[in-house]
FISETOR-695193 format. One line per field, with one value per atom (N, C-alpha, C): x, y, z; residue number from 1. Coordinates in nm, 2 decimals. Example, Ala and Ser with C-alpha at 12.3 -4.5 7.8 and 13.67 -1.06 7.14 Angstrom:
% residues 2
c1 = c(1.32;1.23;1.32;1.28;1.37;1.29)
c2 = c(-0.57;-0.45;-0.33;-0.22;-0.11;0.00)
c3 = c(0.78;0.78;0.78;0.71;0.71;0.79)
nr = c(1;1;1;2;2;2)
***
This chain:
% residues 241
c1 = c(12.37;12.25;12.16;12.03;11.93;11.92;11.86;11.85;11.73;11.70;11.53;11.47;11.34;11.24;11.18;11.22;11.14;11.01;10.91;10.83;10.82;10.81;10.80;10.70;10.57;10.48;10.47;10.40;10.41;10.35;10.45;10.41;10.30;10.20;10.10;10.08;10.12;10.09;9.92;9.84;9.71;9.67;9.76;9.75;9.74;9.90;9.93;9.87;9.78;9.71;9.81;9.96;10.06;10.11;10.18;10.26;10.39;10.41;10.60;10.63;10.79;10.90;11.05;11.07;11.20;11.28;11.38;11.51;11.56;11.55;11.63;11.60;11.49;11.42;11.46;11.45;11.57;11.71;11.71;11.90;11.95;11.90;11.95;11.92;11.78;11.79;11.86;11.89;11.98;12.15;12.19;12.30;12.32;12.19;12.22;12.22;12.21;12.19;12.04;11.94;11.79;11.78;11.65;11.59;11.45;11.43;11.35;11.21;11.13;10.98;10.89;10.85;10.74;10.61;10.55;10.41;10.31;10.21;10.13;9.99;9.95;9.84;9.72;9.66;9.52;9.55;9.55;9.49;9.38;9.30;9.14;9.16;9.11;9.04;9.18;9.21;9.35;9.44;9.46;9.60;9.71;9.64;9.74;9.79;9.70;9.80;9.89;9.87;9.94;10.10;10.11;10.20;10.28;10.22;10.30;10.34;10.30;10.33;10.46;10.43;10.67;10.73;10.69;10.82;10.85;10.99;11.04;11.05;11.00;10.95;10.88;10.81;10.77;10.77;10.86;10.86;10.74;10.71;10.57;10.61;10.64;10.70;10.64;10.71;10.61;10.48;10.46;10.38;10.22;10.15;10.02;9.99;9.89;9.88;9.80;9.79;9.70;9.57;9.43;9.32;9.29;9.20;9.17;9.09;9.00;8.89;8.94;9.07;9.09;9.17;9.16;9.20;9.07;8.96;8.81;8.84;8.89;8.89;8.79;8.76;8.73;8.84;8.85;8.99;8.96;9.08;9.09;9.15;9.12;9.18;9.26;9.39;9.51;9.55;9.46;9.50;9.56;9.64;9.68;9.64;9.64;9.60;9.62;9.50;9.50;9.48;9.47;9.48;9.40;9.26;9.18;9.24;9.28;9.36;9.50;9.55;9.68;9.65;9.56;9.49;9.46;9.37;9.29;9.41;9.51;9.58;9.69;9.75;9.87;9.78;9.63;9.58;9.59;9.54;9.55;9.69;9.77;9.92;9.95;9.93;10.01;9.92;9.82;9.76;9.80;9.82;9.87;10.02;10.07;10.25;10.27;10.17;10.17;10.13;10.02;9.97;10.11;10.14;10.25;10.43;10.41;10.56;10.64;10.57;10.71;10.78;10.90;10.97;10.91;10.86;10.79;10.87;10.87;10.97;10.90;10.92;10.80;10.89;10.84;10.95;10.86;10.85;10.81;10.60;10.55;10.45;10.44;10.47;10.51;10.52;10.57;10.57;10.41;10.36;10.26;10.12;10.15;10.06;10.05;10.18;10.18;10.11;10.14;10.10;9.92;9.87;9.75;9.69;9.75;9.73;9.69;9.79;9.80;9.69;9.64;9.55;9.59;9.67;9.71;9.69;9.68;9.66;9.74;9.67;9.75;9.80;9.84;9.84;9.82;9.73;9.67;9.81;9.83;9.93;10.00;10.11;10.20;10.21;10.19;10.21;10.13;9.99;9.85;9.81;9.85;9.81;9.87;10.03;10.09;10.18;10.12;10.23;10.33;10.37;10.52;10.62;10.71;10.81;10.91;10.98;11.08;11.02;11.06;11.07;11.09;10.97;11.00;11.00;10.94;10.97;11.06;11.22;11.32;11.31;11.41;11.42;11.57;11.56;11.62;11.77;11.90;11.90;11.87;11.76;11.73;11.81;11.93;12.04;12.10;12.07;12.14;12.07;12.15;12.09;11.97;11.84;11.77;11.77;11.73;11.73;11.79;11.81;11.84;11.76;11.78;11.65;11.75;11.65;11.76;11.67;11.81;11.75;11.72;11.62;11.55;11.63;11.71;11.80;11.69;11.77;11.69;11.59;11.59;11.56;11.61;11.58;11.64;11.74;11.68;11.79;11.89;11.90;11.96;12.09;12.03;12.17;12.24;12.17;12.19;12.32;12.28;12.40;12.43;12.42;12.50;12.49;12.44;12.48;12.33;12.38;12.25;12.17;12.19;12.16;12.22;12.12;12.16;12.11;12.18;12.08;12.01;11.89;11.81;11.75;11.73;11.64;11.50;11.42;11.31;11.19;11.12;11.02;10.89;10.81;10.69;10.60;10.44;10.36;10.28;10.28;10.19;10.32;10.22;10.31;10.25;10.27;10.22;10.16;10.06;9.98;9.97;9.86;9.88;9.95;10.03;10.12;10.06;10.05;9.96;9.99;9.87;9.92;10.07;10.01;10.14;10.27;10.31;10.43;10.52;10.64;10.71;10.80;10.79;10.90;11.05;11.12;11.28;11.34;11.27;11.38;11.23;11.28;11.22;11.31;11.20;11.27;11.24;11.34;11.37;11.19;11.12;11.02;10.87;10.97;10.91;10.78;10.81;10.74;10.80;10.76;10.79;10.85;10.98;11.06;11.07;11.11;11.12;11.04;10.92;10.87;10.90;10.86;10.90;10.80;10.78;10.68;10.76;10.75;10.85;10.81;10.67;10.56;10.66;10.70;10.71;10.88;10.89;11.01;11.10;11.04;11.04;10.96;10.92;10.84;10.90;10.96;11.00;10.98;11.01;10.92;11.06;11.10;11.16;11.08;11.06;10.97;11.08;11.18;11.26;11.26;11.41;11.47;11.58;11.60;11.74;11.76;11.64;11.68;11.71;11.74;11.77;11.93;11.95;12.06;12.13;12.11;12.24;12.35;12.39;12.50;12.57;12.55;12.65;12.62;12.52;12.51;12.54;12.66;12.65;12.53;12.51;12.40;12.28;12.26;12.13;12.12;12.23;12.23;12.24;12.29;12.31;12.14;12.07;11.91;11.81;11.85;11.83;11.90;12.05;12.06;12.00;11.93;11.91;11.76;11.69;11.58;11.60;11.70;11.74;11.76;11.87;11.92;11.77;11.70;11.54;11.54;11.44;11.42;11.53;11.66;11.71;11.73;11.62;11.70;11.48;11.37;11.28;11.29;11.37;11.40;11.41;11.50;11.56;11.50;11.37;11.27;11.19;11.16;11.05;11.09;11.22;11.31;11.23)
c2 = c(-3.50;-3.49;-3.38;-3.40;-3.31;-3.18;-3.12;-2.98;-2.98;-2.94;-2.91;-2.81;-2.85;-2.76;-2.69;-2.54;-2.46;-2.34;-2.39;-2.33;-2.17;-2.10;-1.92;-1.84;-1.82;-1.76;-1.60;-1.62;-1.50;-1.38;-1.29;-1.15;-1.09;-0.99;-0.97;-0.82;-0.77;-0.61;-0.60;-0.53;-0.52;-0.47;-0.31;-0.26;-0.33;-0.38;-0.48;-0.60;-0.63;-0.76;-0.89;-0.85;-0.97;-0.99;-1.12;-1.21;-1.16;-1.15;-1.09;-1.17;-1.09;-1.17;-1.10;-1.02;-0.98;-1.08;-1.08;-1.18;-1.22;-1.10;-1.15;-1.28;-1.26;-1.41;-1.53;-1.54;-1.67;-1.66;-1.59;-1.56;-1.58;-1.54;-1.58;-1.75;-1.80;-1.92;-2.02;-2.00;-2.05;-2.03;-1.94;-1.90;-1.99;-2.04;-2.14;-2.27;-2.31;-2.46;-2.49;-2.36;-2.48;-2.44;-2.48;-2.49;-2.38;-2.28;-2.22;-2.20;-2.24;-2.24;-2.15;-2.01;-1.96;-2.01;-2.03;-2.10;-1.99;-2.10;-2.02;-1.96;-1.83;-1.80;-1.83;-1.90;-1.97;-2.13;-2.15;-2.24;-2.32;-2.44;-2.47;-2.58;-2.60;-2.79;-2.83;-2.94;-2.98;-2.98;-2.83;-2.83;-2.75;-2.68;-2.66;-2.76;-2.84;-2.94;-3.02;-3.04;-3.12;-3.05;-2.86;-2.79;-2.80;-2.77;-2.84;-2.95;-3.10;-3.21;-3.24;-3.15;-3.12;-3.05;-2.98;-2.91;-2.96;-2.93;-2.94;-2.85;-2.70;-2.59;-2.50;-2.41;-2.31;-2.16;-2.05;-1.95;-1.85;-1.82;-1.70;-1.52;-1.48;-1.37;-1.21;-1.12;-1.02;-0.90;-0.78;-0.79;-0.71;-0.70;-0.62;-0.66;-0.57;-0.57;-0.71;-0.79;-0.90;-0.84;-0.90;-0.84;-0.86;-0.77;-0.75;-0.84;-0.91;-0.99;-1.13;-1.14;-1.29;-1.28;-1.15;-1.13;-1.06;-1.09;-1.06;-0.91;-0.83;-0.68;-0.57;-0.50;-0.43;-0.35;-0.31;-0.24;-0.05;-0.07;0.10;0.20;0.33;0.43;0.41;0.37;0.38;0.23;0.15;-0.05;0.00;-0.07;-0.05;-0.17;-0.16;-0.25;-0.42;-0.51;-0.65;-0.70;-0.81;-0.88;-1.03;-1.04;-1.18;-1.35;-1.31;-1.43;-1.48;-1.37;-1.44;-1.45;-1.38;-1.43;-1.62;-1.60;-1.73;-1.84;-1.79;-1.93;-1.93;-1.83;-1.83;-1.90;-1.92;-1.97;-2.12;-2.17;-2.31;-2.39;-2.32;-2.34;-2.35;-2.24;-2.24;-2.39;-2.42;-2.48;-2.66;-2.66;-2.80;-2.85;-2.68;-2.71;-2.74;-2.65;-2.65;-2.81;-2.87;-3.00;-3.10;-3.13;-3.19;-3.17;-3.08;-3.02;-3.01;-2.94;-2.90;-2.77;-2.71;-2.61;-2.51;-2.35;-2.27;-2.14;-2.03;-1.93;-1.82;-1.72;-1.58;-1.47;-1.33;-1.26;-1.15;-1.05;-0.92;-0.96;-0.95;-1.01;-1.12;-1.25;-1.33;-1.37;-1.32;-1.31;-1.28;-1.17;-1.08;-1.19;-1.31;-1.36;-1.51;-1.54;-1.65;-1.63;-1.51;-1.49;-1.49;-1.43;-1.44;-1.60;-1.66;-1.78;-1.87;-1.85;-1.95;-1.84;-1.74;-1.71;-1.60;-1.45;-1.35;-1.21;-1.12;-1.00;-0.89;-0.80;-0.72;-0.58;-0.49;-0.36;-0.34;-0.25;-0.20;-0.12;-0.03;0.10;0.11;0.09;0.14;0.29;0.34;0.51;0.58;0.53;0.58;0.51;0.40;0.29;0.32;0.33;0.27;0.49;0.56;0.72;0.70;0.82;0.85;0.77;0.72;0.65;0.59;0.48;0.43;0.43;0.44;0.45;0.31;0.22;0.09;0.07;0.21;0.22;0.30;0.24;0.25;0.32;0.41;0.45;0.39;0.39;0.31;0.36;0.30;0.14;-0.01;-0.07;-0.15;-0.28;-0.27;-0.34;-0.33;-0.19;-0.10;-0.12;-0.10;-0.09;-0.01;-0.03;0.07;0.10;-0.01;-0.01;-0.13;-0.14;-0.28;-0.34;-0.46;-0.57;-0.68;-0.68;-0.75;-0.85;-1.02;-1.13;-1.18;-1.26;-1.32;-1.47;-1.51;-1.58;-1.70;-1.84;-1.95;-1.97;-1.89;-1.93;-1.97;-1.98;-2.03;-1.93;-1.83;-1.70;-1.64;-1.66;-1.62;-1.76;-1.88;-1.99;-1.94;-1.96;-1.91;-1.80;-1.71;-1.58;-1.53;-1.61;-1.58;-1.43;-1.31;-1.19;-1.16;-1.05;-1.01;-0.93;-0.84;-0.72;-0.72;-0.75;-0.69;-0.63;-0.60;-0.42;-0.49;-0.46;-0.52;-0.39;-0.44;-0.36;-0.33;-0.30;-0.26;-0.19;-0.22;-0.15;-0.22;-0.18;-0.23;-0.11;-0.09;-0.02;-0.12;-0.25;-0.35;-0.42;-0.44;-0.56;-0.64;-0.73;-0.83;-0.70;-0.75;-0.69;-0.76;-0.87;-0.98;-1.07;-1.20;-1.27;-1.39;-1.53;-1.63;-1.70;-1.76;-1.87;-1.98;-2.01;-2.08;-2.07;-1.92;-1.86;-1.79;-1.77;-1.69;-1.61;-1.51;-1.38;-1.43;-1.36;-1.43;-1.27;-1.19;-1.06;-0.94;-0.81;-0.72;-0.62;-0.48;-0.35;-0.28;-0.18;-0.11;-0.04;-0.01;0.04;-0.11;-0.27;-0.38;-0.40;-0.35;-0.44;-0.60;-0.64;-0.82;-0.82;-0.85;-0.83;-0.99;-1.11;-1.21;-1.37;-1.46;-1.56;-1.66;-1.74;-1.96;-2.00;-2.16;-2.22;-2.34;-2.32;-2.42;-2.52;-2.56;-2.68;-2.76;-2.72;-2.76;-2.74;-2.87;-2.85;-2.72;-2.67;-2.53;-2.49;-2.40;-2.26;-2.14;-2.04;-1.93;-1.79;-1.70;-1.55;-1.47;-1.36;-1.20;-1.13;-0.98;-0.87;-0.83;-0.80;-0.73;-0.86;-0.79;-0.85;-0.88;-1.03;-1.07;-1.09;-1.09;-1.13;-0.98;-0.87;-0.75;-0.74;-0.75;-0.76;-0.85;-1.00;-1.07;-1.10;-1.01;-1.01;-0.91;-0.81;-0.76;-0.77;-0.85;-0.91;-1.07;-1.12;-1.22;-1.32;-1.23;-1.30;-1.34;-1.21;-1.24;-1.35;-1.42;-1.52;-1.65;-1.64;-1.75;-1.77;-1.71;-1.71;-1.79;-1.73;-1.82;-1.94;-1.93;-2.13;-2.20;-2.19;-2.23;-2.29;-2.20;-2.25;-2.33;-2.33;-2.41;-2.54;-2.54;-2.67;-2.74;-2.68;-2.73;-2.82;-2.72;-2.76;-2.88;-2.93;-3.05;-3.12;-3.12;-3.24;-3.31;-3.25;-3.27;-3.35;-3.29;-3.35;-3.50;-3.56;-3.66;-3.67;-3.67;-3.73;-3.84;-3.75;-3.79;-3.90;-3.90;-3.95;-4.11)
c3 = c(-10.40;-10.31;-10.37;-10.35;-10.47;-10.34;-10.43;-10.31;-10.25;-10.17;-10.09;-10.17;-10.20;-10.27;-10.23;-10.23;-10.13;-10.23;-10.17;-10.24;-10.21;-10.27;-10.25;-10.26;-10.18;-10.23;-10.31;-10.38;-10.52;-10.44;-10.52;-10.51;-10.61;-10.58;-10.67;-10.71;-10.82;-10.84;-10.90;-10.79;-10.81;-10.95;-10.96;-11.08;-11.18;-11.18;-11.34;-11.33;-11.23;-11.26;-11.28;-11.20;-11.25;-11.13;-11.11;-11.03;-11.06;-10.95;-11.00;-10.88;-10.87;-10.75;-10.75;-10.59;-10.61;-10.60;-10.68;-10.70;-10.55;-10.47;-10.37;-10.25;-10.28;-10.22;-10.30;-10.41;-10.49;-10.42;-10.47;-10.47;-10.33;-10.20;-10.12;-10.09;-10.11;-10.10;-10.17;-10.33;-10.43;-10.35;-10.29;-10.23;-10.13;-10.04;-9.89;-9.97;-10.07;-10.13;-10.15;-10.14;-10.18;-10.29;-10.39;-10.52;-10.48;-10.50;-10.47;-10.58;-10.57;-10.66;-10.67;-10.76;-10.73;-10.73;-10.62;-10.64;-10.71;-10.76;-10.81;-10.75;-10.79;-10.68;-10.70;-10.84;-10.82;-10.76;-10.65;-10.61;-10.53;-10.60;-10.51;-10.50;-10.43;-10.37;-10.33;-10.35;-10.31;-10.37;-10.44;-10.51;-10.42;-10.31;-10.24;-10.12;-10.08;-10.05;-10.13;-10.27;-10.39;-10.36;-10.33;-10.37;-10.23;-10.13;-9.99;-10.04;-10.05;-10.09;-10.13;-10.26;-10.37;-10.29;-10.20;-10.16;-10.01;-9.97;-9.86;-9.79;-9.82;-9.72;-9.74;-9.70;-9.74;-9.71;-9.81;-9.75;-9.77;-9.68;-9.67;-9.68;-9.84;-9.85;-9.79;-9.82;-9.81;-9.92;-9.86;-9.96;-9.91;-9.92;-9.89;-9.77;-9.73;-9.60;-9.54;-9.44;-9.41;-9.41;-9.45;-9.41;-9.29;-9.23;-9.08;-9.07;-9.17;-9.13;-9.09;-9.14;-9.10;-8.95;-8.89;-8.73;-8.64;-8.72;-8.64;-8.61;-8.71;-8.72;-8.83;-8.80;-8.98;-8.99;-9.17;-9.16;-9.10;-9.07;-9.04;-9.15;-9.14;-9.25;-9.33;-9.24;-9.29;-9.29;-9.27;-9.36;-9.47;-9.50;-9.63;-9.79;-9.88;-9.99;-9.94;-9.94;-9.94;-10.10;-10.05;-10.17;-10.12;-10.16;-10.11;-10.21;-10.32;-10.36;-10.30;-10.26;-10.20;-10.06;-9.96;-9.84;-9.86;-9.94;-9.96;-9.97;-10.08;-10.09;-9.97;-9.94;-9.80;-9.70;-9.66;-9.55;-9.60;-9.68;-9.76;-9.74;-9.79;-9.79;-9.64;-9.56;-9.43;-9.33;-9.39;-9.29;-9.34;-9.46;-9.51;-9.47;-9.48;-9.44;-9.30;-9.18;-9.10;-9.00;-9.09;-9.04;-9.09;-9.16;-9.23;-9.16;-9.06;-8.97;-9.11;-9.18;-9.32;-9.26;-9.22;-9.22;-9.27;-9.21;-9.21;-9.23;-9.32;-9.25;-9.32;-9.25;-9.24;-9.27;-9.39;-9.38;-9.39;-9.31;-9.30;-9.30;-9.44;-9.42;-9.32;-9.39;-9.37;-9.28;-9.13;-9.01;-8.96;-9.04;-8.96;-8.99;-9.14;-9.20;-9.05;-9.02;-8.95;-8.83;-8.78;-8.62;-8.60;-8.73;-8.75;-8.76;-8.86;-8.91;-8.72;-8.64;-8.55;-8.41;-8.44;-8.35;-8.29;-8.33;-8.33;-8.41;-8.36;-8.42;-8.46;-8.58;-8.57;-8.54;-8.51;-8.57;-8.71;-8.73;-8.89;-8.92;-8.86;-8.90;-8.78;-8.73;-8.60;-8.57;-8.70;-8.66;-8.59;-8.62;-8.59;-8.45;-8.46;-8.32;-8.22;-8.26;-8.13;-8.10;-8.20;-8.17;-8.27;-8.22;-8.26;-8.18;-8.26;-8.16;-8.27;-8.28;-8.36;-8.47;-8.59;-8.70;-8.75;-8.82;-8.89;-9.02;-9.05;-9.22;-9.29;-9.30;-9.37;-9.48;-9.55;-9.66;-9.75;-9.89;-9.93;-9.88;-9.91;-9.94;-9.86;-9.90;-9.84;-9.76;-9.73;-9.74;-9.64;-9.57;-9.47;-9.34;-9.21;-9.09;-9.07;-9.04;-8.98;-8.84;-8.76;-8.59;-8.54;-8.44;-8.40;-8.32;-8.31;-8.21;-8.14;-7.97;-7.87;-7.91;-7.90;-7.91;-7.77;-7.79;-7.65;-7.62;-7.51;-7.45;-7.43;-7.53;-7.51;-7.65;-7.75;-7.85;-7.96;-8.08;-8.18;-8.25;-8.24;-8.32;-8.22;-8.11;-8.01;-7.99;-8.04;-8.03;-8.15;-8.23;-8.41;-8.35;-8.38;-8.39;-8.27;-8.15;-8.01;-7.97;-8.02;-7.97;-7.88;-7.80;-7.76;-7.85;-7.93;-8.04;-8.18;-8.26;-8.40;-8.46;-8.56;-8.67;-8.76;-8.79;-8.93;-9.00;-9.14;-9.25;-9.18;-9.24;-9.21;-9.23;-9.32;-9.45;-9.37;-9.26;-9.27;-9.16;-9.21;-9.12;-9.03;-9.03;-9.00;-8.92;-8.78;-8.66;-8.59;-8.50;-8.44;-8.32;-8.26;-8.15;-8.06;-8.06;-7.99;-8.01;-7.94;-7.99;-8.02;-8.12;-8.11;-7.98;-7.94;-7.84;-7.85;-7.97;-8.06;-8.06;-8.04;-8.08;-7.97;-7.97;-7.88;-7.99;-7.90;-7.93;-7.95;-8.03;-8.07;-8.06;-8.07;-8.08;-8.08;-8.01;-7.99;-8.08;-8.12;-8.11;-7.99;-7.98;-7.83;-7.80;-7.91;-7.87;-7.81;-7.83;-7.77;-7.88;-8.00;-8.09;-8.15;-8.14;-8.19;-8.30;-8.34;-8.43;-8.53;-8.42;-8.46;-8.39;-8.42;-8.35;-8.38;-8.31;-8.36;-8.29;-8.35;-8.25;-8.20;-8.06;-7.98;-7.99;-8.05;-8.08;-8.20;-8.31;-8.45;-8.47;-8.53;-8.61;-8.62;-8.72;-8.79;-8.80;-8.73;-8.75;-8.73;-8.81;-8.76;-8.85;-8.82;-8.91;-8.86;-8.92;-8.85;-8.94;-8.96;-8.96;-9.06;-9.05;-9.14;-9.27;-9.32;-9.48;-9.49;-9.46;-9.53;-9.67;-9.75;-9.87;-9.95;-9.87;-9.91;-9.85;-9.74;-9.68;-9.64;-9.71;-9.68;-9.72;-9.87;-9.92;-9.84;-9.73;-9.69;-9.51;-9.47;-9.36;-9.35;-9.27;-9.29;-9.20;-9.10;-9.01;-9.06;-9.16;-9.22;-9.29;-9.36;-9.43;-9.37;-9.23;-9.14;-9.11;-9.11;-9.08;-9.23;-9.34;-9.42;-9.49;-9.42;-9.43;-9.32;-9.22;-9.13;-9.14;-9.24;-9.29;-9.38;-9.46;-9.62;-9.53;-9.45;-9.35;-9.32;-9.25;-9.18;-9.29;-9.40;-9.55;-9.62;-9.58;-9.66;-9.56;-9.38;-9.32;-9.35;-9.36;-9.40;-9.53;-9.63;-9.77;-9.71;-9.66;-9.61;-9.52;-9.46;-9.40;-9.45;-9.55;-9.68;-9.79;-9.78;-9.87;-9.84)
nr = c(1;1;1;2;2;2;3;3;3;4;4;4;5;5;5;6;6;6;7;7;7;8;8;8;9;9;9;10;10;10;11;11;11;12;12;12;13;13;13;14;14;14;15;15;15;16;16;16;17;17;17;18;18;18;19;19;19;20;20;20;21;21;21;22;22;22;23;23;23;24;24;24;25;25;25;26;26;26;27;27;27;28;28;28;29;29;29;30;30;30;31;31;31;32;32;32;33;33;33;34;34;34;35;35;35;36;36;36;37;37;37;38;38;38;39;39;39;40;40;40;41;41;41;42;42;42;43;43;43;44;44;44;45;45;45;46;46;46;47;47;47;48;48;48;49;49;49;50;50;50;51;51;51;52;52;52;53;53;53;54;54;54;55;55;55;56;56;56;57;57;57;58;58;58;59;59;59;60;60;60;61;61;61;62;62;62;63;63;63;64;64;64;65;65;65;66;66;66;67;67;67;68;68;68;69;69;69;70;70;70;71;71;71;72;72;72;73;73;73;74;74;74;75;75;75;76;76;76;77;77;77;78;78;78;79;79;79;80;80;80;81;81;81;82;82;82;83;83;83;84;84;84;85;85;85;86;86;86;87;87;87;88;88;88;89;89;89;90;90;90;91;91;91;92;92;92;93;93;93;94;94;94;95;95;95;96;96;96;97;97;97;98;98;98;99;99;99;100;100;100;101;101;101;102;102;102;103;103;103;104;104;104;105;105;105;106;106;106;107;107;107;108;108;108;109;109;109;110;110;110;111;111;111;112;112;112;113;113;113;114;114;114;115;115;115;116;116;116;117;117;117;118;118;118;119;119;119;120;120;120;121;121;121;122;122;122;123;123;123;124;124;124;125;125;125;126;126;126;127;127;127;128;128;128;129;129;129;130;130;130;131;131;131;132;132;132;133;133;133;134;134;134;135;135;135;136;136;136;137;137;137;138;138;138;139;139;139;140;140;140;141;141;141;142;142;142;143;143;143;144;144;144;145;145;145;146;146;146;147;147;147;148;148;148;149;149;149;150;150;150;151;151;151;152;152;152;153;153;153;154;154;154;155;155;155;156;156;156;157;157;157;158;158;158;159;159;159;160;160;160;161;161;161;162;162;162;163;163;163;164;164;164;165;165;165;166;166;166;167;167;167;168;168;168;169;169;169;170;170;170;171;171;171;172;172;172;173;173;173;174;174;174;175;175;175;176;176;176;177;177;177;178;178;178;179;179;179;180;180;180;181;181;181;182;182;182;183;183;183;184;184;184;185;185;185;186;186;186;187;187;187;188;188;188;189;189;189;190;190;190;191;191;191;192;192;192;193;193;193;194;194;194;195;195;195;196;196;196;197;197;197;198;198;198;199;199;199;200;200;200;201;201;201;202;202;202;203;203;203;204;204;204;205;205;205;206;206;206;207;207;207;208;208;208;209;209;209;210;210;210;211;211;211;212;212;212;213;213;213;214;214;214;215;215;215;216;216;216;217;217;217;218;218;218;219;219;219;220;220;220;221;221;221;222;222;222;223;223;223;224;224;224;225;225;225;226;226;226;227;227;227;228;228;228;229;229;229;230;230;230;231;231;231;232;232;232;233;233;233;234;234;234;235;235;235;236;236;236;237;237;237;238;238;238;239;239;239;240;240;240;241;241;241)
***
């Protein structure tokens, strides 16, 4: 049986003017059984539908901050670095995969990009916005527990791994603020920022805030989260088929 093609949106060093990609986002998806693809970031007219089209899911990585404009904001002080090319094509992409019910999965950005995408906002900076209070930006090793997040009873990550509470990684200054119409909460942190969403609408749609592709060689939950998307991703394969 062929594996599901999961396409991977690229990471971009402004400096170096280059596309890169931490391994760990392959490697755990190669680990659940998919074929994972870096997509590429110039895309116009209908090549990003062409790129939804080959693949059987799409993961929306992390990475620079979302711009404020595409949440009817201007940025604040402390926004941190955007990037209008990979804005431009993650909206392209999210909106062809999204018309098409192709399997959706959000990770740290990724999450913050979807909530926008479907009519959600964000926090620019948590530190500044929301005070002093929990700590969401981790120091290394990235692999390790930072805080924990209760799951919300009746959702998908909550049948998933049956517990009320688990510990996650956690490297971000940018969070969900408003939630999309679209979307429901899957897991909080104790300070009740939105940790993990789905859309009860779609097949697959789902995001968490943290990083399994940092932590699921020694979390096994974290990895139950991304076969779960690979699974989505090869029962879609065999939709299409």
């Amino acid at each position: 049986m062929k594996k599901p093609i999961i396409g991977v949106t690229p990471l971009y060093d402004i400096e170096r003017e280059s596309i890169w990609m931490l391994p760990g986002y392959l490697e755990v998806l190669t680990a659940c059984g998919g074929l994972p693809v870096i997509l590429p970031l110039e895309a116009d007219g209908t090549d990003p539908q062409q790129l939804v089209d080959m693949c059987d899911g799409i993961l929306f990585t992390g990475g620079q901050d979302v711009a404020p404009a595409l949440y009817g904001q201007e940025p604040l002080p402390l926004c941190g670095e955007c990037h209008e090319g990979r804005d431009k094509l993650e909206q392209a992409l999210f909106k062809a995969a999204f018309q098409a019910d192709l399997p959706i999965f959000g990770i740290c950005r990724g999450m913050q990009f979807i909530n926008v995408m479907m009519g959600g906002t964000l926090y620019q900076d948590l530190p500044s916005q929301r005070g002093v209070g929990l700590s969401h930006r981790m120091k290394p090793p990235y692999d390790s527990r930072w805080h924990d997040v209760e799951l919300v009873v009746g959702t998908p990550l909550k049948r998933l791994l049956g517990e009320p509470q688990i510990g996650v990684n956690s490297c971000h200054h940018q969070a969900v603020r408003d939630l999309a119409p679209g979307l429901a909460a899957m897991a909080y942190a104790t300070d009740r920022i939105v940790e993990a969403v789905y859309s009860p609408d779609k097949p697959f749609v789902q995001a968490v805030q943290w990083h399994p592709e940092f932590a699921w060689k020694k979390d096994e939950r974290q990895k139950q989260i991304m076969e779960a998307f690979v699974k989505a991703c090869g029962c879609s394969r065999l939709k299409g088929s």
